[in-house]
C-alpha positions in Angstrom: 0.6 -24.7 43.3 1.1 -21.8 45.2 5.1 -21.5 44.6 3.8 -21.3 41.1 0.9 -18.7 41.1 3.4 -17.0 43.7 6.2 -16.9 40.6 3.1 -15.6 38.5 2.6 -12.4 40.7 6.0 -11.6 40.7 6.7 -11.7 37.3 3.5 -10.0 35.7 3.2 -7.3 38.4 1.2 -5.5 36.0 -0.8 -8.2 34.0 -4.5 -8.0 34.0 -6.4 -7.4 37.4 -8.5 -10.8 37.1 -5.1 -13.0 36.1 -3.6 -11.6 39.0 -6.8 -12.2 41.2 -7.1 -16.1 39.8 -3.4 -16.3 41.1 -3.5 -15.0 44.0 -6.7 -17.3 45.5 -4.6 -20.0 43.8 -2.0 -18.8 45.7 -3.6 -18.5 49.3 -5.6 -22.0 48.6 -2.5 -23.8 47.8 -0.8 -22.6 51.3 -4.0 -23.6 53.0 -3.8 -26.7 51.1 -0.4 -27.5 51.9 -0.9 -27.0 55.7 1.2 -23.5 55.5 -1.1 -21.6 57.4 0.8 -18.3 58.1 1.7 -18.2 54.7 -2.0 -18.5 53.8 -3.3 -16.2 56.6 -0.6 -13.6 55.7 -1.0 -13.6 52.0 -5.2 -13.2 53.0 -4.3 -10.0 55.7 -2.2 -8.3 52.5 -5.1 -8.6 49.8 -6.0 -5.4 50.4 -2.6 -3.8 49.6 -1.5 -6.8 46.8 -4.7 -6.3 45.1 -6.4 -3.0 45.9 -8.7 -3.2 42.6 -9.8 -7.0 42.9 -13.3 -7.1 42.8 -15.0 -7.6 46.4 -16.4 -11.0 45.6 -12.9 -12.7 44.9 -11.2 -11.0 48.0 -13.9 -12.3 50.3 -12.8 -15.8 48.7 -9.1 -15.2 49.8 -10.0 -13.5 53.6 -12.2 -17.1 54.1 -9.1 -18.5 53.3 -7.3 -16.6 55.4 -10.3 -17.2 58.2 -9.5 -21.2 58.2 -5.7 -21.0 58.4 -6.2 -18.3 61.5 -8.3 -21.1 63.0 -5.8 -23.6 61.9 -3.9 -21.6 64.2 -5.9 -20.8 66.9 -5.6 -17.1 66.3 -9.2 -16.3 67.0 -8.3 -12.3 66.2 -7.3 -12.7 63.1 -10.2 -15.1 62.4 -12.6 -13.2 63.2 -11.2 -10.2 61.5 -11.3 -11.8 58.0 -14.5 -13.5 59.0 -16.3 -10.0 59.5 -14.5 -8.6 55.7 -16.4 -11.2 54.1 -19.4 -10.6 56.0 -19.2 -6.9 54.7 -19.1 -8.3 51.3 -21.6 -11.5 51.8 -23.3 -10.9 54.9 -25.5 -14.2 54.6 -22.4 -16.5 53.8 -22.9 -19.4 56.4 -19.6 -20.9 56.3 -18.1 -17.6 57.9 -21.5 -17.4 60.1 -20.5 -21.0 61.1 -17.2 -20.4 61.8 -17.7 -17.2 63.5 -19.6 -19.2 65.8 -17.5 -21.8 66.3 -14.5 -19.5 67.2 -16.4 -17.2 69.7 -17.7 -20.3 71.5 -14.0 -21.7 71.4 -12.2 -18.1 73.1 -15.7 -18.2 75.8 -15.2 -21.8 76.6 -12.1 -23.0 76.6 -11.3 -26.6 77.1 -10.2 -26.6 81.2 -6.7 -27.3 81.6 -6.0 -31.2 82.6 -5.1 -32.2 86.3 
């Protein structure tokens, strides 16, 4: 899936925004999917630039994307700085709220290291 919405972008650079959009979130999922979590997470941290005029709702899709492969990861930085772009777009989304959670009490607490 995402080699093919991959092949997609590069070929119809200039197709319509919301094709383009659809492809990239199939894109991102299918890393996520597929357990290629820095692909996923650096596809999510280029949205911005790749897609400037995507419409807010469909990027926050692709940054919580991006949020569960950082965590996949254990990169709680770049968890938590998707996690607060899709606040900025859906403050009240609980799965980011959740998972927010989750990784600050993870970076306060970590487990102690064994004897």
């Amino acid at each position: 899936k995402a080699g093919l919405a991959a092949s997609f972008l590069s070929q119809y650079k200039d197709s319509d925004i919301s094709f383009r959009t659809n492809a990239y979130i199939m894109m991102v999922k299918g890393y996520l999917d597929s357990r290629s979590f820095q692909k996923a997470l650096d596809s999510a941290e280029r949205v911005d630039t790749e897609l400037p005029n995507s419409p807010d709702e469909r990027k926050a899709a692709i940054y919580s994307f991006g949020m569960a492969a950082a965590q996949n990861l254990n990169q709680a930085d770049s968890a938590v700085r998707l996690g607060e772009k899709v606040l900025a777009i859906v403050p009240d989304d609980a799965n980011t709220l959740i998972t927010l959670a989750t990784t600050a009490l993870a970076v306060a607490s970590p487990p102690a290291p064994r004897p």
